[in-house]
C-alpha positions in Angstrom: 0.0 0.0 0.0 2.9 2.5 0.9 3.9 2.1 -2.9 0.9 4.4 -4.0 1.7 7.4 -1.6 5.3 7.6 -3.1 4.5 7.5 -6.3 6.5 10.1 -7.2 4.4 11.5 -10.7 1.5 11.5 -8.5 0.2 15.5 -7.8 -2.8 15.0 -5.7 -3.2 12.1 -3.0 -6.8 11.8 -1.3 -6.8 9.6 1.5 -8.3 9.3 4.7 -7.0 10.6 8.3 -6.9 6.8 9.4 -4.8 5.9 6.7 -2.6 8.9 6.6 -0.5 8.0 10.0 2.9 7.5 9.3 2.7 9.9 6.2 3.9 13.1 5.4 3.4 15.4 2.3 4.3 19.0 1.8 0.8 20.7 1.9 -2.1 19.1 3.0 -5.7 20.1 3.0 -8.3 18.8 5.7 -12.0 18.6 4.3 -15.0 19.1 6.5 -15.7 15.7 6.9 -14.6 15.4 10.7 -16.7 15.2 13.5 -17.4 18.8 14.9 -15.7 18.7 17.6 -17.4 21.7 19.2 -20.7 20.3 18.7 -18.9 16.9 20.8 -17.7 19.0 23.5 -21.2 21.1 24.0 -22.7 17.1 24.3 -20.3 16.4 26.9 -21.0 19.5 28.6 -24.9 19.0 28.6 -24.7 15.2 29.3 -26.4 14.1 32.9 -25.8 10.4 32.8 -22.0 9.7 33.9 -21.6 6.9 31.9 -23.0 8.5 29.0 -20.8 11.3 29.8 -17.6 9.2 29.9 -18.3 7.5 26.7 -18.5 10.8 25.3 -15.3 11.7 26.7 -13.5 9.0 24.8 -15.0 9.7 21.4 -14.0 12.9 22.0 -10.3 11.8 22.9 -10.5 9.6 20.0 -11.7 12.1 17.2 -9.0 14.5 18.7 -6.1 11.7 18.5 -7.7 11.1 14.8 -7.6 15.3 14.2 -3.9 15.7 15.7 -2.9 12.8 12.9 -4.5 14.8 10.6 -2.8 18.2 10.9 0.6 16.9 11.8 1.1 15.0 8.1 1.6 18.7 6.4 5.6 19.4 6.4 4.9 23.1 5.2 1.6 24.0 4.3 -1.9 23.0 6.1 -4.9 23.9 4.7 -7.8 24.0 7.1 -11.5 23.2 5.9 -12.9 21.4 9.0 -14.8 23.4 10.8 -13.2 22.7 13.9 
């Protein structure tokens, strides 16, 4: 699999936040398909049930573990269409 991301004629690269650990490109672009992670933290906040609220807690570590990866594959340039 690492074969296709250094493919060096290749221009553009789309791949998944998952996948991209390990990798680094020059510029990178983040799309707005993560999870809001404001609209996470406001449901942690409102949440009444401490279990609930824990479970929450993780995803929330989780999809900010998944965002860090995310940002930290751009060696120069990171472009920032999230939302987040």
């Amino acid at each position: 699999a690492l074969k296709l991301y250094q493919n060096k004629n290749a221009n553009i690269f789309l791949i998944n936040a998952h996948l991209s650990k390990g990798l680094e490109w020059d510029r990178v672009i983040l799309h707005n398909d993560f999870v809001k992670l404001r609209d996470l933290k406001a449901k942690i906040e409102e949440e009444k049930n401490q279990e609930e609220k824990a479970k929450r807690e993780f995803e929330m570590e989780q999809e900010l573990n998944l965002f860090y990866v995310a940002i930290t594959r751009a060696r120069f340039e990171l472009e920032d269409r999230s939302e987040n």
